[in-house]
C-alpha positions in Angstrom: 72.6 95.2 73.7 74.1 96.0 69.9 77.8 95.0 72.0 76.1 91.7 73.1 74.4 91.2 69.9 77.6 91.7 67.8 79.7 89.6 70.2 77.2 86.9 69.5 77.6 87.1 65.7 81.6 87.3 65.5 81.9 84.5 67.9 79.1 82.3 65.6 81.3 83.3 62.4 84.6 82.5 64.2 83.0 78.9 65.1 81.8 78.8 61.6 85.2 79.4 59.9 87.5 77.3 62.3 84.7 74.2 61.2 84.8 74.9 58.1 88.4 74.4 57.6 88.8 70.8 59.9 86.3 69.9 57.3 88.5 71.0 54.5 90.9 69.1 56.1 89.1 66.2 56.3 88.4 66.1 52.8 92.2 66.8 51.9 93.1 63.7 53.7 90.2 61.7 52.2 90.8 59.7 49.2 87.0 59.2 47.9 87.0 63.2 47.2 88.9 64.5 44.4 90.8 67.0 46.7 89.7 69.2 49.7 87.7 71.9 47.3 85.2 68.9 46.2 81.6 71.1 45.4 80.4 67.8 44.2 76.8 67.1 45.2 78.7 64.7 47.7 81.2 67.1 48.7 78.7 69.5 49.4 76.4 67.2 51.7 79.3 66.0 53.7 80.6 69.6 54.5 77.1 70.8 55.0 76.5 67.8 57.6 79.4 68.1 58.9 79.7 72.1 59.7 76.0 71.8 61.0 76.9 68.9 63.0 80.0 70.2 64.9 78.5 73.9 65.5 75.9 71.7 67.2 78.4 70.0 69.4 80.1 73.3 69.8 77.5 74.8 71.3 76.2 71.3 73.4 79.8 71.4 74.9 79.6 74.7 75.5 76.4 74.6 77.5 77.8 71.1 79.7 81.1 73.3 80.4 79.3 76.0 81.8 77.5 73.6 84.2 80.6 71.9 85.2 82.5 74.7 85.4 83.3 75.0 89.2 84.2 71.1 89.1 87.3 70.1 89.4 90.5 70.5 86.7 90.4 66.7 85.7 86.9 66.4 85.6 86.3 68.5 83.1 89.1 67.3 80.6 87.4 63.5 81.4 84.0 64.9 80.6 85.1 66.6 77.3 87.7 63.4 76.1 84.3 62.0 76.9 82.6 64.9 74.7 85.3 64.7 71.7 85.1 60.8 71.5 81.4 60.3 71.0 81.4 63.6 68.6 84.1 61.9 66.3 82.0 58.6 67.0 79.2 59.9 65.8 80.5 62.1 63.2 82.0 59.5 61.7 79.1 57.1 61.5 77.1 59.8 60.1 79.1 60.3 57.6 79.5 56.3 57.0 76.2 55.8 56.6 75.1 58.5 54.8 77.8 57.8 52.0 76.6 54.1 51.7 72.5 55.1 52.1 72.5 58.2 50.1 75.5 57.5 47.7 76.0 53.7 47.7 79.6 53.8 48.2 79.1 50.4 50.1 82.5 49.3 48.8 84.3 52.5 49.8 84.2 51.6 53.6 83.7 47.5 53.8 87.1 47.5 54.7 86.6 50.5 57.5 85.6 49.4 60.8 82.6 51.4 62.9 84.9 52.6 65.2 87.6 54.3 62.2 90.5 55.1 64.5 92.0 57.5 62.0 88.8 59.6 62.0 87.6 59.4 64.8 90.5 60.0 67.0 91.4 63.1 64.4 88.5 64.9 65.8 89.0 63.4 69.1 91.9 65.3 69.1 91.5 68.4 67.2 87.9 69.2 69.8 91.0 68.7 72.8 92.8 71.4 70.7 90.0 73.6 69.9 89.0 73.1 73.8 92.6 73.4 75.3 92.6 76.7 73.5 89.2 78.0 74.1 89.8 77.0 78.0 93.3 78.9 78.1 91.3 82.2 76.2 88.5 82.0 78.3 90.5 82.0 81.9 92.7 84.9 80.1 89.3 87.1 79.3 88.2 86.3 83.2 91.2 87.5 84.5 91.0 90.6 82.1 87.8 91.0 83.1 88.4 90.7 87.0 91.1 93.0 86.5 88.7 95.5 84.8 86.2 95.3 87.5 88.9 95.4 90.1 90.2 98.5 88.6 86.5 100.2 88.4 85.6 99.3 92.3 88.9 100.9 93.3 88.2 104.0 90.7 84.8 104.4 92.0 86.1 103.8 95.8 89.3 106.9 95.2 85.9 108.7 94.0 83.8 108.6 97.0 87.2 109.1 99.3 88.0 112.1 97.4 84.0 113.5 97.3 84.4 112.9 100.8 87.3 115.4 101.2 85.7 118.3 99.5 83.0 118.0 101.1 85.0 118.7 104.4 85.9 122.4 102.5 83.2 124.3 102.1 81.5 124.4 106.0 85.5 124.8 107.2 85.5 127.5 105.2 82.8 129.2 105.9 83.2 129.1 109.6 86.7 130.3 109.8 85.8 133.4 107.6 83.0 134.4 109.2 85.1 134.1 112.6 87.2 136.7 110.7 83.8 138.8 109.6 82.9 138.8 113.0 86.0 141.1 114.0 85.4 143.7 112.0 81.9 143.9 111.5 81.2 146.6 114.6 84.1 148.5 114.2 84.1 149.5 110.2 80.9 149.0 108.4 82.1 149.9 105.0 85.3 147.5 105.1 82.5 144.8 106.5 80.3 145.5 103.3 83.9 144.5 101.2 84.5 142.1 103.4 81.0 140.5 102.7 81.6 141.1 98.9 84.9 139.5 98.7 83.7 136.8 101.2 80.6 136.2 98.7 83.0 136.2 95.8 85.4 133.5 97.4 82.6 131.6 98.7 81.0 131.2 95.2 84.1 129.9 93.6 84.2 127.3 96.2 80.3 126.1 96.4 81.0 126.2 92.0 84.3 125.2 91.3 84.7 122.4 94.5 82.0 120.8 91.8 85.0 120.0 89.8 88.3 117.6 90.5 90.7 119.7 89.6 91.0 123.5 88.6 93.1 126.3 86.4 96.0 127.8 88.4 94.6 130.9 87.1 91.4 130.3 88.1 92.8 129.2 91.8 95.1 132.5 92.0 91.8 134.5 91.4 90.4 133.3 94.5 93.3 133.3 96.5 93.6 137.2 95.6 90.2 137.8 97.0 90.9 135.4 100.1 93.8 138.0 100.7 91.6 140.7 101.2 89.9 139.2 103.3 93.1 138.2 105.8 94.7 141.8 104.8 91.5 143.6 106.2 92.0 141.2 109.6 95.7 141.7 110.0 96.4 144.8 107.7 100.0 145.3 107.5 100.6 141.5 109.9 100.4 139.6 106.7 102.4 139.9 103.3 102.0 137.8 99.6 104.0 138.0 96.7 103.1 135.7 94.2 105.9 135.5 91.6 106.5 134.3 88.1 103.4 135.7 87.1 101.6 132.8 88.8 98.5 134.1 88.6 97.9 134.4 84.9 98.9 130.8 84.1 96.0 128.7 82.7 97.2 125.2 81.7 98.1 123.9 84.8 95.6 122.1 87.2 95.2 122.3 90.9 92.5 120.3 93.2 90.2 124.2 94.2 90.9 126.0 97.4 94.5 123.7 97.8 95.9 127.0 97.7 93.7 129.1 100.0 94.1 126.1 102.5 97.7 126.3 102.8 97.6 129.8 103.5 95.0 129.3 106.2 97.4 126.5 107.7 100.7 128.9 107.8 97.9 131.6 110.1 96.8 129.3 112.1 100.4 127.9 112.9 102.2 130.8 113.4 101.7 134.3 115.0 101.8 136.8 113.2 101.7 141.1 113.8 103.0 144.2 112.8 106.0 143.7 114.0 106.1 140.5 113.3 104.5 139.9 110.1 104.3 136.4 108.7 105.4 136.8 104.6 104.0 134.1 101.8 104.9 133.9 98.9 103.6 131.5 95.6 105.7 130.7 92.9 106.3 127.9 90.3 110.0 126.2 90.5 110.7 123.0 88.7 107.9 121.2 88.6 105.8 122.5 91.8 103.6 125.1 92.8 105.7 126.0 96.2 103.8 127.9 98.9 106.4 129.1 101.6 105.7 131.3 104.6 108.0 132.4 106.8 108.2 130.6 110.1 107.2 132.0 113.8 105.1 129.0 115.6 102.7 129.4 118.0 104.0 127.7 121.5 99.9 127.3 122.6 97.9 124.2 121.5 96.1 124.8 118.2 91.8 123.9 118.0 92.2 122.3 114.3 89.6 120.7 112.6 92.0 118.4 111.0 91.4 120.2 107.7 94.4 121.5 105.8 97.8 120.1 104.3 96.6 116.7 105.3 93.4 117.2 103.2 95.7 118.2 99.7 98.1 115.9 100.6 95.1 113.1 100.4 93.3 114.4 97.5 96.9 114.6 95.0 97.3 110.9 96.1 93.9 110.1 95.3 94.2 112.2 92.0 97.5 111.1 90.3 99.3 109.1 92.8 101.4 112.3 93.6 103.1 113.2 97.1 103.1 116.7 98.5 106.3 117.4 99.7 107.1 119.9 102.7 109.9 121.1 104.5 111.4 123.4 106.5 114.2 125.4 105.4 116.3 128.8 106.5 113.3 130.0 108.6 110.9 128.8 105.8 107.7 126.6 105.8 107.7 125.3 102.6 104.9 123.1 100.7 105.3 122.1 96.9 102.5 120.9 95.3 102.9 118.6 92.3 102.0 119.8 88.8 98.9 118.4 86.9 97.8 118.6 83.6 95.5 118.0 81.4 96.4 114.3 81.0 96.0 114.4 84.9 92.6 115.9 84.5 91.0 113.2 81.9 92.9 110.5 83.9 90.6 110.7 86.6 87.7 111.6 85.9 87.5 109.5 82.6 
C-alpha cells in the first residue's frame, strides 16, 4: 500500500513538473508576457489554468489509453493525434478567451485566428512527444515486469522441484538403514543399541537439517562420521574412509545435506565389497571440488535401486547454482566431485 501510495505521488509530481515547464515555455515564446517568469496576476492565471488543464488531459488520456490498449498500433496514435489536437484546441481557446473576458486584451489576438496554428499544433506536438515517450517507458516497465514475474514462476518452480528431491531422502534413508539394523540386531545386542544411537543421531540431522537448502561441510562430515559406524558395524574391516585435508573441520563451505552420505551409499550398493576385498573411500577437497572416490569392484548382478542417489545431487546442484557434478572413472577409481558453494550460493537461492 505505502509502495502504491508513493508511486502515486512521484508520478503526480513528475506530471506536475514536466507541465509546468511546457508552460514556461509557452510563456517564453509569448510576446504579451514580459518573459517566461511573469508572476503577474495574468501570468499567474494562465499558468494556473493551464497546469490544471493539461494534468486533466493527462490523466483523461491516460484513462482512454488504458481502454484502447489492446487495439491496434495505429489506432492508438490516430486516437491520441486526435487527443493532442482538441487539447491544444481547447487549450488555446481557453486561454483566448479568458485574456479578452477577464483581461480585455481584445486587441492582443484580433489578428489570431480560433484555430492559432502556432499554439495549437506546439502542444499538438509536444502531447505526441510526452506520449511517444511515455508509450516507449511503459512497454519497457512491462517487459521488466514480465521478466520479473517470469524469473519468480521459474524461482518458485526450481523450489518445488528441488523440495521434491529431499523429500525422496529421508524414507530412502531410513529403509536402507534399517535393512542394515536388521543384520545385526540378533546377533550383538550391545552393537545394536550403538547402532540405534548412531542411527538416531544420523537420522535427526536429516529430518533437521534436510529443512535447509544447503549445509556446512563440517556440519555434513559430522554425519557422515556417524553413517560410518553404522556401515563399519555391517562390514567391519570390508569398508575403509579416509577423509583428508582436514575435511571435516571446514565450516564455510556449503553442501545440499546427506549429498555426501548418498554417494557413499551409491559406491556399496555398486560394488562388492569384503574382507578381502574391501572397497576404500576417501573425501578430500582438490581445486575447487569436494571429490568422493571409492575404489572400483562392480557387482556383475542387476542392482534393486530406487533411483535415489548421484542422480538426486546431480539435480539438486543444478537446481541450486546451475553447477554440474562431474564423475569419472579413473586408475581403478570411481570418482564424483561435487562443486563448491558458498555463501553467495546460499543467499542466491533462497533469497
Amino acid at each position: 500500500m505505502v509502495l502504491k501510495w508513493n508511486y502515486k505521488w512521484s508520478s503526480f509530481l513528475i506530471r506536475l513538473g514536466i507541465i509546468y515547464l511546457v508552460q514556461l515555455m509557452i510563456k517564453g515564446f509569448d510576446y504579451s508576457f514580459g518573459h517566461f517568469l511573469d508572476f503577474t496576476f495574468r501570468g499567474i492565471i494562465f499558468s494556473s489554468s493551464f497546469i490544471v488543464f493539461w494534468m486533466i488531459i493527462w490523466y483523461l488520456a491516460e484513462w482512454i489509453n488504458e481502454k484502447i490498449k489492446y487495439r491496434g498500433e495505429l489506432i492508438k496514435l490516430f486516437i491520441n493525434l486526435i487527443i493532442g489536437y482538441a487539447a491544444g484546441f481547447l487549450s488555446n481557446n481557453i486561454y483566448r478567451f479568458g485574456d479578452i473576458y477577464l483581461f480585455d486584451n481584445t486587441e492582443t489576438w484580433k489578428d489570431i485566428s480560433i484555430f492559432n496554428p502556432e499554439l495549437v499544433i506546439a502542444l499538438l506536438l509536444i502531447y505526441m512527444v510526452v506520449y511517444g515517450v511515455y508509450e516507449y517507458l511503459n512497454v519497457k516497465l512491462q517487459k521488466k515486469d514480465e521478466q520479473l514475474k517470469k524469473e519468480k514462476l521459474q524461482k518458485e518452480n526450481i523450489f518445488a522441484q528441488y523440495q521434491s528431491l529431499k523429500n525422496q531422502i529421508e524414507p530412502h534413508f531410513l529403509f536402507n538403514s534399517l535393512s542394515v539394523l536388521s543384520s545385526i540386531v540378533h546377533t550383538d545386542s550391545d552393537l545394536a543399541s550403538d547402532f540405534i544411537v548412531k542411527l538416531s543421531k544420523t537420522m535427526r540431522f536429516i529430518i533437521e537439517k534436510n529443512k535447509f537448502d544447503l549445509v556446512t561441510l563440517k556440519d555434513e562430515m559430522a554425519m557422515v562420521k556417524d553413517y560410518f559406524f553404522l556401515l563399519k558395524t555391517r562390514f567391519n574391516d570390508g569398508i575403509h574412509l579416509q577423509l583428508l585435508n582436514d575435511i571435516e573441520n571446514v565450516n564455510d563451505i556449503y553442501i545440499p545435506p546427506v549429498s555426501i552420505q548418498l554417494l557413499i551409499e551409491n559406491a556399496i550398493k555398486h560394488n562388492k565389497l569384503s574382507i578381502a576385498e574391501p572397497i576404500y573411500i576417501s573425501i578430500c577437497i582438490c581445486d575447487n571440488y569436494i571429490c568422493v572416490k571409492n575404489t572400483l569392484n562392480k557387482k556383475t548382478e542387476a542392482i534393486d535401486s530406487t533411483g535415489i542417489g548421484l542422480n538426486n545431487i546431480s539435480k539438486r546442484y543444478e537446481l541450486i547454482a546451475n553447477k554440474k557434478v562431474e564423475t569419472k572413472e579413473e586408475d581403478n577409481l570411481f570418482i564424483v566431485k561435487l562443486p563448491l558453494l558458498s555463501q553467495e550460493d546460499y543467499e542466491n537461492f533462497n533469497y
